[in-house]
Structure formats: structure tokens, C-alpha cells
C-alpha positions in Angstrom: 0.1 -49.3 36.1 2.9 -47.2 34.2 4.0 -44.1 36.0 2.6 -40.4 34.8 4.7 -39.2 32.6 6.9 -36.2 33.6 5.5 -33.7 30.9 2.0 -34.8 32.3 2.6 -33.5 35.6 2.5 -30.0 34.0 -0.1 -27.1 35.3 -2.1 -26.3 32.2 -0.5 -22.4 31.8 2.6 -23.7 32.2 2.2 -26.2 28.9 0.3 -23.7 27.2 3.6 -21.3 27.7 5.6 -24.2 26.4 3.6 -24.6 23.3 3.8 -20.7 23.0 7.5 -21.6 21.9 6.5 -23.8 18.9 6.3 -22.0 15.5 5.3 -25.6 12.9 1.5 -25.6 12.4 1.8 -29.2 11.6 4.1 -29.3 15.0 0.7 -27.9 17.0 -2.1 -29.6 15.0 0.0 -33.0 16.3 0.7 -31.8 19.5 -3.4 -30.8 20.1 -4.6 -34.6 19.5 -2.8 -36.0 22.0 -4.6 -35.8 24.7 -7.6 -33.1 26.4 -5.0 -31.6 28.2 -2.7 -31.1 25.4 -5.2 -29.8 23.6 -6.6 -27.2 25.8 -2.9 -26.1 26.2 -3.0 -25.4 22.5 -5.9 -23.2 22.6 -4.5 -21.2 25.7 -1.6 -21.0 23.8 -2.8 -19.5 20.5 -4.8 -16.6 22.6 -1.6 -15.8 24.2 0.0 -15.0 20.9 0.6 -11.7 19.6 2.0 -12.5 16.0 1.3 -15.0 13.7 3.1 -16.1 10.5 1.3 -18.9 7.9 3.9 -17.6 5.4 5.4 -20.8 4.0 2.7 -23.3 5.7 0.1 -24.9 3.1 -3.0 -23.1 4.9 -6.6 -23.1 3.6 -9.8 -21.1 4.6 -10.9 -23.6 7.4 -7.4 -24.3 8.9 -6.8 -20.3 9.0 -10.4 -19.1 10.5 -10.1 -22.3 13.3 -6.6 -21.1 14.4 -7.4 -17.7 14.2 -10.9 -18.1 16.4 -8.5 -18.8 19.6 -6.1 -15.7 18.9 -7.7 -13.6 20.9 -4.0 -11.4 21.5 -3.1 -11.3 18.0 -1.9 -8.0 16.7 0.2 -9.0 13.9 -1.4 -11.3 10.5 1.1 -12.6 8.2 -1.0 -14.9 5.6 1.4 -14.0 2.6 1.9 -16.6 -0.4 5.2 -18.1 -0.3 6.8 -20.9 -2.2 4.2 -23.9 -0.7 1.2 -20.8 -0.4 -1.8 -20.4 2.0 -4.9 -21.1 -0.4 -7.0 -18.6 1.0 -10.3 -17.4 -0.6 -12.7 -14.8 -0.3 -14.2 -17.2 2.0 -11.5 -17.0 4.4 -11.2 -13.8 4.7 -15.2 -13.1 5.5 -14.8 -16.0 8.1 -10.9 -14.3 9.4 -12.9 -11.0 9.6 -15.5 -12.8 11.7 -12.1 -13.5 15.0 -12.2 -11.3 17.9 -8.7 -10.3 17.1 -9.6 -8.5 14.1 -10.5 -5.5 15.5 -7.2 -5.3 17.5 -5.0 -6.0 14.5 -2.3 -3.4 13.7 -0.3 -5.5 11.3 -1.8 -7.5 8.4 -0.2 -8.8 5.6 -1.7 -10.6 2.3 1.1 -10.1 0.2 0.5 -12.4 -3.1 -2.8 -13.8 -2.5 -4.2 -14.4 -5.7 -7.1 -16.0 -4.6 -8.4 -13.0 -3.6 -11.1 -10.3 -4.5 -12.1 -6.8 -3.6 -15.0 -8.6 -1.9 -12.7 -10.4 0.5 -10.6 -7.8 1.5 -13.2 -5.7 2.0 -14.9 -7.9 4.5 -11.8 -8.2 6.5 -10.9 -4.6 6.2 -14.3 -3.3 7.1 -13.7 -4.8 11.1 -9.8 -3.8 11.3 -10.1 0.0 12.3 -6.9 -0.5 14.4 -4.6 -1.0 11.2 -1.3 0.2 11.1 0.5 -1.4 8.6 -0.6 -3.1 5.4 0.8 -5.5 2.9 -1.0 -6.2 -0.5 1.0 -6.2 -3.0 0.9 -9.0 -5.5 -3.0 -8.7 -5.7 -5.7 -8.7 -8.0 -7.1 -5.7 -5.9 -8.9 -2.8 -7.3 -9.8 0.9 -5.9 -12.7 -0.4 -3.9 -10.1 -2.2 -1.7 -8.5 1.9 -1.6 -12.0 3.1 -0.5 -12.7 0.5 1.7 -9.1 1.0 3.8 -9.6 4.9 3.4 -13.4 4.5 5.2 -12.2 2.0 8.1 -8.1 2.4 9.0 -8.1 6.2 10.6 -4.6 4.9 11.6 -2.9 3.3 9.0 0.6 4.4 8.3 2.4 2.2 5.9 0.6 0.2 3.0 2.4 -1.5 0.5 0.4 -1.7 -3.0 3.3 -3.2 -4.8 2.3 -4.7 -8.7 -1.3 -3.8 -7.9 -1.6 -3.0 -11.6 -5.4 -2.1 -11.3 -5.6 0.4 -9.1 -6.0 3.9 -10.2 -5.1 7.3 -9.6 -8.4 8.2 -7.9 -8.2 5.3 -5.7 -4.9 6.3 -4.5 -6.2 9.9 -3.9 -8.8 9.0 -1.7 -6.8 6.8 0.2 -3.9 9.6 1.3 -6.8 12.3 1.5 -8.7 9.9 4.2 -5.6 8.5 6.1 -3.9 11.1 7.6 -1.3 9.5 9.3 -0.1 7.5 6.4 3.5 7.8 6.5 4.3 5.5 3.5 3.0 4.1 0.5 4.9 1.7 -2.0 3.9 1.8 -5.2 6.2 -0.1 -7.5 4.4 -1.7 -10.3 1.7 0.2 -10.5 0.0 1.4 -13.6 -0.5 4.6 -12.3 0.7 8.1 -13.8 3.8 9.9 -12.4 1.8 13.3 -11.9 -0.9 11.2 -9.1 2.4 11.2 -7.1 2.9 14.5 -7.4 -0.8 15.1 -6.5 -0.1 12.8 -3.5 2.7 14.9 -2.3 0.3 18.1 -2.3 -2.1 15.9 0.0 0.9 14.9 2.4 4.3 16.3 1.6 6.4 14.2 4.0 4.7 11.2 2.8 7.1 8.6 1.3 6.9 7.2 -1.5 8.3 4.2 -3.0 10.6 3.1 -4.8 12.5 6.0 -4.0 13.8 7.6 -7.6 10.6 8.6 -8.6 11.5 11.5 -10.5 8.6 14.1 -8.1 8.8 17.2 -7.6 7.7 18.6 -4.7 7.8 22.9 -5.5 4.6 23.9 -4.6 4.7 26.9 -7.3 5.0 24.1 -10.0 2.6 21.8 -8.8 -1.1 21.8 -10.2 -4.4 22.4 -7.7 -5.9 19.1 -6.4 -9.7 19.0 -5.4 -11.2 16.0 -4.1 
């Protein structure tokens, strides 16, 4: 009878702790069919987790929403296309929207998805009323994304909307007239008219706007009324 292995000797938290340490997907996935034991230190693992990065990894819907169902800590999503991608759908995101963690998200990026729709992101938006911080640029994404982050993240203060060349002046409007402690917006690429950043400025004069160089004015004598 061979002798038990040293690593085997392990409690359970303290092999999930080590697996905590691992950042390879493929590193994890290998690690979780060794054994039960191994496995079940995965899983604690992943719920212990506070941030989470598939940027680079080749990710689809189901190997996303199956990771994502035992990070119950998360608070920061990183899902951004990279040089390999993660192929996620507007199927992914219903079934990401569907983890516990959602709700408890204050970071979530989606930067370069183009696999995405409007009816995606707002499925996943609609459960993460604790957003802070948002990356989407590099999206097909129109304003009923906008009105959907305007109705459901009271607290978002940084959104990034970068080459999101079909959103519109009014979406943009509603967004900064909802979210009133949005702190920055960047808005490089856009299609939309240097006077909406003007208007934006008369909705939330220290809000920052980027690319800085815009030329804006801010002189409230010179600036037009805004109703909304």
C-alpha cells in the first residue's frame, strides 16, 4: 500500500486557500478532476474570490456561468475580449446574471464583446444594482443598454462607452440625469455631437469627460437650457 501523499494530508480550507493562489483556468479545470477532495477545494476556492479575470482565456457561455455559479464573493468581472477572446453570447450573460454574485458586483467589465446585444446586457445589468464601475466599450450596444444602466446602477461612477458608435445623445442624457454619482464617462469614438457634452456638463459640471481635449465649455451664461 503506497503512502498518502503529503498534499493529501491537507484540511480542505487549507487546499482551497492554496488553489486561491492559482490564476490559469485550464490550471483549475485540471486541478478539480483529480480527485473529490481536489475538487471540492476548487469550489471553496472560487467562492472565496473577490476578482476574477477571463481576459486572455478562451471562455464560452457554459465554462463562464459554471465558474461564476460558485463565486459567491466576487466583486470584480473582467470578461473582456483579448487576443484568444471569451465567446460569450447573449446567452451567457442571461445565465451570468442568473450567479448570486451579481447583485454584489461593483466592477464589471465587457470591454470588446462583440457577441453581444442590448438584450444581454440588459439581463445582466437589470440584477447588478451595486455597480460602480463599467467597461463597454468596443460594443455593438445601443441606448437601451444607457436606459437600462440609468434604471438599475443608483451607484455607478465610471462607465467607459469607448467606440460605442450607436449610442446617441439622448441615451447619454438619461444616463448622467439618472446616475448621480457618476464621476466619469469616456466617450472616445462615439458618434455623438460635441454640444451633448456640453449638455452633460449642465447635468453634472464636475463630471469628467474623456478624452480630455474636448473642446467644452463649461460658462453657464453660454450654455443652452436642458429639459429632460
Amino acid at each position: 500500500m503506497e503512502p498518502e501523499a503529503e498534499i493529501d494530508r491537507l484540511p480542505l480550507d487549507l487546499l482551497a486557500n492554496i488553489f486561491v493562489l492559482i490564476t490559469s483556468f485550464t490550471d483549475l479545470a485540471q486541478a478539480s478532476g483529480v480527485c473529490r477532495k481536489w475538487k471540492q477545494g476548487v469550489k471553496q476556492s472560487l467562492g472565496r474570490r473577490e476578482s476574477l479575470s477571463f481576459a486572455g482565456w478562451k471562455m464560452d457561455d457554459d465554462s463562464t456561468a459554471r465558474v461564476l455559479r460558485y463565486a459567491y464573493s466576487l466583486r470584480d468581472l473582467d470578461i473582456s475580449r483579448s487576443r484568444w477572446g471569451c465567446q460569450i453570447s447573449d446567452t451567457g450573460l442571461y445565465r451570468i446574471s442568473l450567479a448570486k454574485c451579481i447583485s454584489n458586483l461593483t466592477s464589471i467589465s465587457l470591454w470588446g464583446i462583440t457577441g453581444i446585444t442590448d438584450k444581454g446586457v440588459v439581463h445582466l445589468i437589470s440584477r447588478a444594482n451595486s455597480l460602480q464601475r463599467l467597461n463597454i466599450g468596443g460594443t455593438f450596444i445601443t441606448d437601451e443598454s444607457l436606459y437600462a444602466i440609468a434604471n438599475n446602477c443608483p451607484h455607478l461612477k465610471t462607465i467607459v462607452l469607448w467606440s460605442c458608435r450607436h449610442v446617441t445623445e439622448n441615451g447619454l442624457l438619461v444616463l448622467v440625469n439618472s446616475c448621480r454619482k457618476l464621476e466619469s464617462i469616456n466617450v472616445w469614438g462615439t458618434r455623438v455631437p460635441v454640444e451633448c457634452f456640453i449638455a452633460l456638463l449642465t447635468i453634472s459640471p464636475a463630471l469628467q469627460i474623456k478624452p480630455k481635449g474636448l473642446p467644452l465649455s463649461v460658462d453657464a451664461a453660454m450654455l443652452p437650457p436642458f429639459v429632460i
